[in-house]
N, C-alpha and C positions, 0 to 999 in steps of 0.2 A: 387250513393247515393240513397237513400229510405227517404222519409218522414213520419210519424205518426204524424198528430193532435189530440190535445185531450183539452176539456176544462175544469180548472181547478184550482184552487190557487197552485202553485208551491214555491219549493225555488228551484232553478236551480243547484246551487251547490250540494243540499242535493241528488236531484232526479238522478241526475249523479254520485254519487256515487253508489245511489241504483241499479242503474242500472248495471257499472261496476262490479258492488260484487254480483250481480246476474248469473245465470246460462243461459244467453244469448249469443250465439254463436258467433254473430255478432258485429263486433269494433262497438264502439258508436263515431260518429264525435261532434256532437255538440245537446245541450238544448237551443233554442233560444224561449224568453217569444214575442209573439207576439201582445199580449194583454193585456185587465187584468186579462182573464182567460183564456188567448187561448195561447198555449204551442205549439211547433213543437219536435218532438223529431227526428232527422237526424242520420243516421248508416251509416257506410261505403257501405249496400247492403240489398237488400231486406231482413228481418225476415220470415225462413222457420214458419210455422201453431205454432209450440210449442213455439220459442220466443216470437211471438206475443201474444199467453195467456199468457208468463209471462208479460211481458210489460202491459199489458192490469191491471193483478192484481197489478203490483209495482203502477200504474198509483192509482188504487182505494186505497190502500192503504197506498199513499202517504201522510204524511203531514207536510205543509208549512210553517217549520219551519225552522231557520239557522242550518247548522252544525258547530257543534266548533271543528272537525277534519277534516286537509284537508292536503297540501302538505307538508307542512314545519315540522322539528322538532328543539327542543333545546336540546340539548347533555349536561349530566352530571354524574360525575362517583359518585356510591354511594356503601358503604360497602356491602358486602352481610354478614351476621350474622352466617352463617354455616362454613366457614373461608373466608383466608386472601383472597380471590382474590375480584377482582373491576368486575364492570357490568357497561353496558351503559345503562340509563334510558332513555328513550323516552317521551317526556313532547310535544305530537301533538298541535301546531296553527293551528288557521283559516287565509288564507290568506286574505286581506279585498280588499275591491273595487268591483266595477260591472266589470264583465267578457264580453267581445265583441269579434265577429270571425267578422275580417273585409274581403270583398271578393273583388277581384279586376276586370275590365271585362275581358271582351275575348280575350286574345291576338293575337287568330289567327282568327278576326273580327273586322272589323276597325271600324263598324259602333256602336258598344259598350263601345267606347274611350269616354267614355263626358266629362271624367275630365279636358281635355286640349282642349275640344269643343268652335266652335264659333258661337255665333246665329248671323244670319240674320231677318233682319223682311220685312214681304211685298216685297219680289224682284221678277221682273216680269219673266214668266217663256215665254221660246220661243219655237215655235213647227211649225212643217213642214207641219203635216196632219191634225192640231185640234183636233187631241187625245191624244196624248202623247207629254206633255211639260217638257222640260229642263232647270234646277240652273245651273246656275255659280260655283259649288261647287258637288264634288259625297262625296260618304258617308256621310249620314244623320244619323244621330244618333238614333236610334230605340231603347227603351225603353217597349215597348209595347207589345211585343214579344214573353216574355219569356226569354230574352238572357241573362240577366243578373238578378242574385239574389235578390229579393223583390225590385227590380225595379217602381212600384208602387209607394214607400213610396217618390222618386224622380222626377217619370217620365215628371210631369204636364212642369215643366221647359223646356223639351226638344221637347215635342211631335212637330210634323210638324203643322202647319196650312195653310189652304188652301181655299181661295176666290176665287169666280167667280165674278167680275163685283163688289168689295169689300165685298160681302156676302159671310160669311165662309158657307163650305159642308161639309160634312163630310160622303157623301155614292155616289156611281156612279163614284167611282174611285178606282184606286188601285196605290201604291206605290213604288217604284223601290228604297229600300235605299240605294244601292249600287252606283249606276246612279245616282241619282238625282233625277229622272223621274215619273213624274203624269200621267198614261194614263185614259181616260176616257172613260166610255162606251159609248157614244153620242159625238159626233164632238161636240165641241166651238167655231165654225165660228162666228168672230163677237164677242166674250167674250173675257174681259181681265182676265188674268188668274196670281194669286201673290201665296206665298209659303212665311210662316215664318216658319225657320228650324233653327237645327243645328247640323254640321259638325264635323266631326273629323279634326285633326291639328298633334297632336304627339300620342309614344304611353305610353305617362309617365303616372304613376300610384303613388299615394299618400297616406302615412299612416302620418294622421296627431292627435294629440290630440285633443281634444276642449279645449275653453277657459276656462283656470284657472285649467286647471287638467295633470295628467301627464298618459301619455300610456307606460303600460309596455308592450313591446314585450317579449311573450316568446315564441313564436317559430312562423314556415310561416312552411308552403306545397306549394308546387307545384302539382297541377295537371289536366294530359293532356293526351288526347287519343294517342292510339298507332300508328297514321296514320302520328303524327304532326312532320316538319322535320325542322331544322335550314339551311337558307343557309348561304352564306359568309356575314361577315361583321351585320349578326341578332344575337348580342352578348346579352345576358341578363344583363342588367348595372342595378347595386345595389348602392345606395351611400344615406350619410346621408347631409340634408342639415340644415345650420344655418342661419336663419333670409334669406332665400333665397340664398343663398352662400354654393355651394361644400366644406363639412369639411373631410379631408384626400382624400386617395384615394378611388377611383370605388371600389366595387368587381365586378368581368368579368366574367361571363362564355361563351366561346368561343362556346360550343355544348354541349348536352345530357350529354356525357358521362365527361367533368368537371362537371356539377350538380350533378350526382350517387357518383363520387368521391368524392364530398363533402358533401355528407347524413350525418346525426348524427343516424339515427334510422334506422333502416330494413324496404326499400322501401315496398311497396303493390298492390297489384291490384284487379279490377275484372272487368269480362267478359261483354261485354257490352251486353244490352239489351233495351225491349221498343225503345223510340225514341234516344236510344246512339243507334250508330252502331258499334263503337271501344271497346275495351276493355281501360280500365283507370287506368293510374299508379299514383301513390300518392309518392312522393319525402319527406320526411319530414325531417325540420330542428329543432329541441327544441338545447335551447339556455342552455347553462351551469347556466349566469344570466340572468335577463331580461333587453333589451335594452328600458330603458327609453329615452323617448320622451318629455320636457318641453315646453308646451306651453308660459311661459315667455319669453322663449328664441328661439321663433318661428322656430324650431325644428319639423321634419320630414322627413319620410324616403319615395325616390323616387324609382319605381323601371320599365325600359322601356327596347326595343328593340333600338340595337345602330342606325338604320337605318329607323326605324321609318317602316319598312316594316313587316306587319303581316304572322305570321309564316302558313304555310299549314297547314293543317289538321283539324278534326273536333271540337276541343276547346282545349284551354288552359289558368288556369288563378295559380293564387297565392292568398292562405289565411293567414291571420295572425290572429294568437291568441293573444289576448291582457288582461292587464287589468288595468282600468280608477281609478286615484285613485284622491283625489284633492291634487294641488300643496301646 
C-alpha cells in the first residue's frame, strides 16, 4: 500500500471516481477524509513520477461536490425511432450513505487483538534483578506502534501505564509487549513497581454497525504476506451473530488454498518493499448484494482463528468495505 496526503475540501465518492477514470496506472484502494480538509488517498503500490502528477492535478482540480452517478443502474426498454427493435436505457443512481473500509488487526500479532482485550489497572510487577519486571498476563496490547491502522484515533484506552512508588514514568524504560516485561535502564531496588495494561484474550474480530444505522457489507479482502502459513486446527471462522447468538452455520476455511477457491475477483499482489519485507497478496471478496448489518437487532459479523493461535508470518489482516446508512 502507498499513502498520498493532501489538504483539501473533497467529496470522496466524486474524487474516486476521478481518479479511477483517470490515466493512473495503479489500483486505487481507498479515499479516506481524515479531517476537515485533510484527505489520504491509498493505492494498492507506490505511484511511478507520472501518476503522481496526475494525481497531483485531479487533486487541484477537484471539486467538492456530490456525484449523482455511481454504481447502480435502473433498466428500462425504450423504442428506438429508426425501427422496431428495443434498447436498454441506463437511468445512473447515486448510492446514498457514508462509505467506511473497516480494517481489522493483525492476525498474525496477538498483541493487536484489543477487541476481545482485558485491562488490568495497577498490578504489581515482580522482578529478580530490579530491572526487568513481570505481569501476570503476556501480550499487551500495543497500539502505539504502528501495527494497526489509525490506531491513534483509539489508542488512549489501551496504552500501558506504568508507576514507580505510585508516580507514573514514562522514559527510562522500555517495553516488552510480548512478555509482559518493563526493563529499566537503572535498578529499582527499593521501588514498588505497578503496570496498568491490557491483554489480549481471543482472536475474534467484529464488524459491527453503530447505533441506529445499518452497515452494508459489500465486499472484505484478505490481505497477507507471503511468508504467513496456517497450521492445524488455525481455521478462519466467519459467522454472523444475532443479539450475541450464532445465526446458521460458520463459513470455514480450513487453509490458503480454500480461501483462493473462494475469490469472487482476480486475486493481486505486490512486491514488498521499505519496511514490508514479503511480497503481499490481496484475496478479494465483492458480494453479489450487500450483507446488511441492523443495529436494532444487535447484529454483526465476527471473524477469528478457530484456536485462538496467531498465524506466522509477517501480517495478516481482513478489510471490509461497507456503507452506513440510517436504519
Amino acid at each position: 500500500m502507498a499513502t498520498y496526503s493532501y489538504t483539501k475540501y473533497i467529496d470522496d465518492d466524486r474524487l474516486a471516481l476521478e481518479i479511477r477514470n483517470s490515466a493512473i496506472t495503479i489500483a486505487l484502494d481507498s479515499v479516506v477524509i481524515t479531517g476537515e480538509q485533510e484527505v489520504d488517498i491509498i493505492f494498492k503500490a507506490a505511484l511511478p513520477a507520472q501518476d503522481k502528477a496526475i494525481l497531483d492535478d485531479l487533486i487541484e482540480g477537484h471539486i467538492n461536490q456530490p456525484i449523482t452517478v455511481r454504481d447502480s443502474v435502473e433498466l428500462a426498454n425504450v423504442d428506438i425511432t429508426s425501427n422496431a427493435e428495443k434498447a436498454i436505457k441506463m437511468a445512473p443512481t447515486k448510492l446514498e450513505g457514508s462509505s467506511t473500509q473497516m480494517i481489522s488487526h493483525d492476525f498474525c500479532d496477538k498483541t493487536t487483538w484489543f477487541g476481545e482485550s482485558v485491562r488490568v489497572e495497577d498490578q504489581i510487577l515482580t522482578s529478580q534483578d530490579y530491572l526487568t519486571y513481570k505481569a501476570s498476563n503476556n501480550y499487551w496490547i500495543d497500539l502505539e506502534n504502528g501495527k494497526v491502522p489509525y490506531e491513534d484515533r483509539i489508542s488512549d484506552q489501551y496504552k500501558p501505564i506504568i508507576k514507580v512508588n505510585d508516580s507514573i514514568v514514562t522514559e527510562g524504560f522500555t517495553i516488552n509487549y510480548i512478555n509482559g516485561e518493563i526493563t529499566f535502564q537503572q535498578s529499582q531496588s527499593g521501588n514498588s513497581i505497578t503496570a496498568s495494561y491490557s491483554y489480549a484474550t481471543t482472536s475474534i474480530w467484529k464488524i459491527v454497525p453503530e447505533q441506529n444505522k445499518i452497515l452494508k457489507m459489500l465486499g472484505t479482502t484478505i490481505k497477507f504476506t507471503k511468508d504467513i502459513v496456517f497450521q492445524k486446527e488455525q481455521h478462519v471462522m466467519f459467522q454472523l451473530f444475532i443479539s450475541g447468538y450464532p445465526y446458521g452455520q460458520p463459513t470455514v476455511y480450513k487453509n490458503l488454498k480454500d480461501i483462493i477457491k473462494c475469490t469472487m475477483l482476480e486475486p493481486s499482489s505486490i512486491s514488498g518493499f521499505g519496511e514490508v519485507l514479503e511480497d503481499v497478496y490481496f484475496l478479494p471478496f465483492d458480494y453479489l448484494t450487500s450483507k446488511d448489518l441492523k443495529s436494532s437487532l444487535n447484529m454483526e459479523v465476527r471473524i477469528w482463528i478457530k484456536n485462538h493461535e496467531a498465524f506466522t508470518g509477517e501480517f495478516g489482516v481482513v478489510s471490509a468495505n461497507c456503507l452506513s446508512v440510517p436504519e
